[in-house]
N, C-alpha and C positions, 0 to 999 in steps of 0.2 A: 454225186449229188447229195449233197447234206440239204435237208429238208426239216427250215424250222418250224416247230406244231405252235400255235401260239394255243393261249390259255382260254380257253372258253368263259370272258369275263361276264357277256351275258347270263349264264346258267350259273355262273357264282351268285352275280347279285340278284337274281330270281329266287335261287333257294337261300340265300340271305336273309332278304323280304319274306319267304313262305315260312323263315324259321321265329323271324322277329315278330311278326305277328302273331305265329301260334303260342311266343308264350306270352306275350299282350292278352291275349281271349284265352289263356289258361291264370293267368296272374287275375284278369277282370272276372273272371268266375269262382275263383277262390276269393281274391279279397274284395271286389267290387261290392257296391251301392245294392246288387243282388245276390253277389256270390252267396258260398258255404258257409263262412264264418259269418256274415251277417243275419243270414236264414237263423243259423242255431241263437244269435243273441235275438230276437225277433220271436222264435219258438219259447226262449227260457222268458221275456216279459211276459209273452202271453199267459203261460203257467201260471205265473206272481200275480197279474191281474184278473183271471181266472179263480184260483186260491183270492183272491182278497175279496171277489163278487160273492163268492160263496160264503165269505163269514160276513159281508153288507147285507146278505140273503136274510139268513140266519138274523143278525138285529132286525133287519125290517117287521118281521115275522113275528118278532118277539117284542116289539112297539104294537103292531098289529093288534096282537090278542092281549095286552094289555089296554091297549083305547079301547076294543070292543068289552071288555071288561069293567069297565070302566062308566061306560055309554048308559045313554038311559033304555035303550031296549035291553040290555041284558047288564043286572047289576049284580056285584058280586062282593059281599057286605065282608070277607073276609078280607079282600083286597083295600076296598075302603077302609077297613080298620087299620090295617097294616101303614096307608097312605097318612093317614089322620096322623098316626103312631110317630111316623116316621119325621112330615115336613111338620107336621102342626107340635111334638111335643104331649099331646093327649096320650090321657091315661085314663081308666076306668075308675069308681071310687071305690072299689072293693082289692084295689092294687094296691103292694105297697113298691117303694121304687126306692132301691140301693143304692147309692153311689158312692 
């Protein structure tokens, strides 16, 4: 009596299925819309826009205490001269002026 074993085709295409989709959901966690690699590009903007708030920080700051400088509660006649100097062309009459 020759007894033929057939192929257990269910238990192939089960662990076919268990294999295809495990690397679906290792493929979708590496390169996906959430994976690895889009975390680190996601991390590295943050940084960049991070770094670029902290130097928008920095000018605000230094607008800031120029307008408070500026302001009629608190004037600052060195800064006015400087401003005159600069956009208006003024000079003093005891100056004399190079060019």
């Amino acid at each position: 009596m020759t007894r033929k074993t057939r192929l257990p085709y269910g238990a192939i295409a089960y662990f076919l299925v268990a294999i295809l989709l495990s690397f679906y959901f290792v493929f979708a966690a590496v390169q996906g819309d959430y994976g690895v690699f889009r975390r680190t590009v996601v991390n590295a903007e943050a940084r960049e826009l991070e770094e670029e708030l902290a130097v928008l920080s920095a000018e605000v700051a230094r607008m800031e205490n120029l307008t408070k400088r500026l302001s009629d509660e608190y004037l600052d006649l060195d800064l006015v001269d400087e401003q005159a100097r600069d956009m208006l062309g003024l000079i003093r009459a005891d100056e004399i002026v190079i060019r």
